[in-house]
Short mmCIF file of the C-alpha atoms (twelve columns), coordinates in Angstrom:
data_MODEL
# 
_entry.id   MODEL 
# 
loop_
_atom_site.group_PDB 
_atom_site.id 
_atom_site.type_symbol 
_atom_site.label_atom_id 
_atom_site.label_alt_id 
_atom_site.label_comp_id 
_atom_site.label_asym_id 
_atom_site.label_seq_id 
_atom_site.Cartn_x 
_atom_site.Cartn_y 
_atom_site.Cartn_z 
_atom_site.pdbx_PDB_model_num 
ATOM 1   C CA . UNK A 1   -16.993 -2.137  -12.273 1 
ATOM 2   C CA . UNK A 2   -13.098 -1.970  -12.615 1 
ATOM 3   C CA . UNK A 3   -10.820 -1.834  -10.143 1 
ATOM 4   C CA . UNK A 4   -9.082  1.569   -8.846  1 
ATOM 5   C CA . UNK A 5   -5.165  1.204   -8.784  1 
ATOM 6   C CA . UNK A 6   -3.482  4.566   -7.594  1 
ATOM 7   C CA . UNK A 7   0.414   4.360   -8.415  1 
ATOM 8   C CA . UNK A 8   2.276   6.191   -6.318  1 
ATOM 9   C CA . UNK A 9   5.935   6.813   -7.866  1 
ATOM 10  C CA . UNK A 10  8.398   10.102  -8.162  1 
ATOM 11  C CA . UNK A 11  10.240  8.574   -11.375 1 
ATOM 12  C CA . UNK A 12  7.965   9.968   -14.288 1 
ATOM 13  C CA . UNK A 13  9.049   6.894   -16.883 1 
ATOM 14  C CA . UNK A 14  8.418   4.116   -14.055 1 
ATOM 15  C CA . UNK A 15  5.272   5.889   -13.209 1 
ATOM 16  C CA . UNK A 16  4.000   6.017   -17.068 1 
ATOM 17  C CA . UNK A 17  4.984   2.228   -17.494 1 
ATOM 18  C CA . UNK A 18  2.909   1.270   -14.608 1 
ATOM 19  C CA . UNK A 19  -0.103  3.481   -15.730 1 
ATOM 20  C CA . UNK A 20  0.084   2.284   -18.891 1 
ATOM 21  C CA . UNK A 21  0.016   -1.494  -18.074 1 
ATOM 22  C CA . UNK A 22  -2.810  -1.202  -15.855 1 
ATOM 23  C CA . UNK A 23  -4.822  0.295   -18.212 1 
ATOM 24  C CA . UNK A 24  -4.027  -2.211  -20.624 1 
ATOM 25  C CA . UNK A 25  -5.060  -4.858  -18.178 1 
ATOM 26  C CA . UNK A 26  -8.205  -2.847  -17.711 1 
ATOM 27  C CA . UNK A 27  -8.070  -1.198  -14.807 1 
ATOM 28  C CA . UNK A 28  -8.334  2.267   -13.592 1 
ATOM 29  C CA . UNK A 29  -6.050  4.156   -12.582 1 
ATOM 30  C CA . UNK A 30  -4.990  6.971   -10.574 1 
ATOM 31  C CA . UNK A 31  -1.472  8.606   -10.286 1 
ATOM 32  C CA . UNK A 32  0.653   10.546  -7.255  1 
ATOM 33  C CA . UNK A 33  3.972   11.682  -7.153  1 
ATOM 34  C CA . UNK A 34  4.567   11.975  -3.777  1 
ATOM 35  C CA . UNK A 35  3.313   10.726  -1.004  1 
ATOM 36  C CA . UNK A 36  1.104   13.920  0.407   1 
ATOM 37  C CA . UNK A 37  -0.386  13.940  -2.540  1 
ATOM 38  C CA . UNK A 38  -1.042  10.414  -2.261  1 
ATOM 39  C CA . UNK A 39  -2.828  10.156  1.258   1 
ATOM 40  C CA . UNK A 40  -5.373  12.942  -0.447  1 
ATOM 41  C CA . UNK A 41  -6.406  10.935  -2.942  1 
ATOM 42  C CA . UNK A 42  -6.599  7.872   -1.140  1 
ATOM 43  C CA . UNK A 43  -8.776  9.765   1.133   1 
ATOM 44  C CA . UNK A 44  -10.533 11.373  -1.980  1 
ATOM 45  C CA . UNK A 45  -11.006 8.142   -4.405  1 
ATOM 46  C CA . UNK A 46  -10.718 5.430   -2.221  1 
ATOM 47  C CA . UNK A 47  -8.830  2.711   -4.200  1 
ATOM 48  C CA . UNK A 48  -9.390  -0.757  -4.474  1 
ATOM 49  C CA . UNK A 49  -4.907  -0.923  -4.125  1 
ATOM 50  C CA . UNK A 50  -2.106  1.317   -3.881  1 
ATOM 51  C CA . UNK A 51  1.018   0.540   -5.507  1 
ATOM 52  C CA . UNK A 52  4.240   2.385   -3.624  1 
ATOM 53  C CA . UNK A 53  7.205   3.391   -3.970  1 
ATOM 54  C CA . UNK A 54  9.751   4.002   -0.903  1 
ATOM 55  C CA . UNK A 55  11.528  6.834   -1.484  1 
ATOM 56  C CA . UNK A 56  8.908   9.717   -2.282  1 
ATOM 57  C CA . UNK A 57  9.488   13.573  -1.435  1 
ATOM 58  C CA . UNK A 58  7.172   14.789  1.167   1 
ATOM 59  C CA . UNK A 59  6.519   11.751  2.603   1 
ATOM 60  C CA . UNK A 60  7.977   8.295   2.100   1 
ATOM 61  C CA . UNK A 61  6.057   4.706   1.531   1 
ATOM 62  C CA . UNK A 62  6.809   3.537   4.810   1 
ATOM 63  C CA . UNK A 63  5.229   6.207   6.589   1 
ATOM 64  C CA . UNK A 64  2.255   6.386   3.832   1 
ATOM 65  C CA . UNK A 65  1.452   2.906   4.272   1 
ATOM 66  C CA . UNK A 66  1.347   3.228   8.341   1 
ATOM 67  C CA . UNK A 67  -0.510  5.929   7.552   1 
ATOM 68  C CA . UNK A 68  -3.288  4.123   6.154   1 
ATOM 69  C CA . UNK A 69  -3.215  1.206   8.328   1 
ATOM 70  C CA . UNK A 70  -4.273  3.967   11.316  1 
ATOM 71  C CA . UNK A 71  -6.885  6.039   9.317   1 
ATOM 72  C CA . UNK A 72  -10.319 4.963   9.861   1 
ATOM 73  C CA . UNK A 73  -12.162 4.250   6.251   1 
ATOM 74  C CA . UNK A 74  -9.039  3.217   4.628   1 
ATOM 75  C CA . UNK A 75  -7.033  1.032   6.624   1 
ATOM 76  C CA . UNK A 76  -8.458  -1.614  5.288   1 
ATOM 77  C CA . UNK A 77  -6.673  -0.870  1.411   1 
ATOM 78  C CA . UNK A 78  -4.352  -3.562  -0.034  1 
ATOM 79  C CA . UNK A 79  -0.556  -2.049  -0.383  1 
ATOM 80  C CA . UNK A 80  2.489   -3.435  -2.731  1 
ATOM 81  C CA . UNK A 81  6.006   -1.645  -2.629  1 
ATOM 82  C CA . UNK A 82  7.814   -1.388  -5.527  1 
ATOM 83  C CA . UNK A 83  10.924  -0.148  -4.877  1 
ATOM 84  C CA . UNK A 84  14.635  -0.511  -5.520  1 
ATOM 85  C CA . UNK A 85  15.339  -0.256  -1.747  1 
ATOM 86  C CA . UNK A 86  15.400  -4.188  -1.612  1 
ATOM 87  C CA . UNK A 87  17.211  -5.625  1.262   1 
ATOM 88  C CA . UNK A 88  15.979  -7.698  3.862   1 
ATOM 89  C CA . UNK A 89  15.478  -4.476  6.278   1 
ATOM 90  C CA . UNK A 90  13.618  -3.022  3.679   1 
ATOM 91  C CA . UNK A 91  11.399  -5.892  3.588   1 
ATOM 92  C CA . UNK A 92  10.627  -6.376  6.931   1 
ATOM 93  C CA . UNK A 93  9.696   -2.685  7.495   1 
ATOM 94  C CA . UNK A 94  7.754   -2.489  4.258   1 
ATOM 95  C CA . UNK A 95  5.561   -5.455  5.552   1 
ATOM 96  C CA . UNK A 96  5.609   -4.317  9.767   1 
ATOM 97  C CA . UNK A 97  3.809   -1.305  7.841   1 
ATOM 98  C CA . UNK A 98  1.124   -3.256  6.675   1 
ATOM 99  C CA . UNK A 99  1.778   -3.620  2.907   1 
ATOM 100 C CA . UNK A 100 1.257   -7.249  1.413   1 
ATOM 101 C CA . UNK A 101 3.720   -7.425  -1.000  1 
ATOM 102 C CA . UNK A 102 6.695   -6.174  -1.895  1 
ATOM 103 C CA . UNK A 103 8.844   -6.172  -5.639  1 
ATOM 104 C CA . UNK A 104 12.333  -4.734  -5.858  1 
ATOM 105 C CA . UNK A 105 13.208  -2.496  -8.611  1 
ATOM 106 C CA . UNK A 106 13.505  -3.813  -11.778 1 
ATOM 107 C CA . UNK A 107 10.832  -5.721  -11.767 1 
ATOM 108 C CA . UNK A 108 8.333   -7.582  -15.270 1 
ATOM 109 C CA . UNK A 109 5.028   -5.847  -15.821 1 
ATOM 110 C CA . UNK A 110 4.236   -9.662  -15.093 1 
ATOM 111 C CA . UNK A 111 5.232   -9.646  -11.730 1 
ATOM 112 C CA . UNK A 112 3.043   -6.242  -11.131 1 
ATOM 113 C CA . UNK A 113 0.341   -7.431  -12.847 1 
ATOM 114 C CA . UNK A 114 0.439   -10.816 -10.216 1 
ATOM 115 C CA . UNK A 115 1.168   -8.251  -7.749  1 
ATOM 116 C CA . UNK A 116 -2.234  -6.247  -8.307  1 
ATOM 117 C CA . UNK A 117 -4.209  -8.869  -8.976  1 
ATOM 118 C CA . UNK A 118 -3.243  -10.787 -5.460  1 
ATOM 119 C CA . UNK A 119 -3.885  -7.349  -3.889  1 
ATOM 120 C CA . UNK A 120 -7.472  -7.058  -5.417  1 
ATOM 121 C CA . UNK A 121 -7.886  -10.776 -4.254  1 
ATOM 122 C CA . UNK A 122 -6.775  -9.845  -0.396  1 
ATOM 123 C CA . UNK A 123 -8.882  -6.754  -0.527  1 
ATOM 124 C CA . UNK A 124 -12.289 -8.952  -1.010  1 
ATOM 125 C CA . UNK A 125 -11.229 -10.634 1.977   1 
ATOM 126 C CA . UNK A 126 -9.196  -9.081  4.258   1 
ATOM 127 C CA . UNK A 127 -11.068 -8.316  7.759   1 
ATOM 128 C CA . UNK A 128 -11.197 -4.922  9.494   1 
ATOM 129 C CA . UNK A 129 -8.334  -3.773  10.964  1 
ATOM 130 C CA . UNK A 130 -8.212  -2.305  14.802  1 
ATOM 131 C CA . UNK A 131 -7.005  0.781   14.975  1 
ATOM 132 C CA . UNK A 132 -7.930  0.820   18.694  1 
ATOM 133 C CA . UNK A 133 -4.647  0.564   20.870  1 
ATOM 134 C CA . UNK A 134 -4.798  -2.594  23.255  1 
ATOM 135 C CA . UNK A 135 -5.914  -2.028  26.622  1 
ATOM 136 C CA . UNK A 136 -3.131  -1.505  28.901  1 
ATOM 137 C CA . UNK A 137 -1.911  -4.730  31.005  1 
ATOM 138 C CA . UNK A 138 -3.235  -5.709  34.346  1 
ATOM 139 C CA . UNK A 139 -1.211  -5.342  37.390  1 
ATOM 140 C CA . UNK A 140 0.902   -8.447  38.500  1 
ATOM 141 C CA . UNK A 141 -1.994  -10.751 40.534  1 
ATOM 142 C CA . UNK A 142 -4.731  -9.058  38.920  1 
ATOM 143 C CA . UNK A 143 -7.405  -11.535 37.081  1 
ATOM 144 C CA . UNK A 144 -10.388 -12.034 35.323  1 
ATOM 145 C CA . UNK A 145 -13.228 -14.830 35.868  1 
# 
């Protein structure tokens, strides 16, 4: 069975190039250009990766990818940014948001194609994730046996 990539990019030329080599390499794909838009079809198809831009109308990557992380069926789904918002900020809050990996804008249809196949990888391994928030702490000199 091939793999389902959904691209998820407002630029229509970056968005074709990425379609286009995925297919070449095989895969499926699936395309959104914004990040509503996206969330449905995650919900809808349920791909084996999503591959994000930031900046999206309607709602950005960031919020997309938390998103996921706290929806039950689909938290589990591998993320990569790609994205010319590429500082070290930008990194940090693209990963505290779950994704596992992030490539700045430019980037080689090499380094997306290592990109996607290091997501499939994680995805055939990567455990559950709690969405359950942590039970609130004890009071001072309380303790369990």
């Amino acid at each position: 069975m091939q793999a389902k990539i959904l691209c998820v990019e407002d630029d229509p030329g970056i968005l074709t190039l990425q379609l286009k080599l995925l297919e070449r390499l095989g895969y499926q794909t699936l395309a959104a250009r914004d990040g509503l838009e996206a969330f449905d079809l995650i919900l809808r198809e349920r791909p084996d990766a999503v591959v994000l831009d930031v900046m999206l109308p309607g709602c950005d990557g960031f919020t997309l990818a938390d998103k996921i992380r706290r929806t039950d069926g689909i938290n589990n789904t591998p993320v990569a940014f790609v994205s010319a918002k590429s500082d070290l900020g930008d990194f940090r809050h693209g990963f505290r948001c779950g994704a596992q990996i992030y490539l700045a804008k430019p980037f080689t249809s090499t380094a997306l194609q290592t990109a996607v196949e290091s997501l499939l990888q994680q995805g055939k391994t990567r455990p559950a994730v709690n969405t359950r928030k942590p039970a609130a702490p004890k009071p001072k000199g309380w303790f369990s046996l």
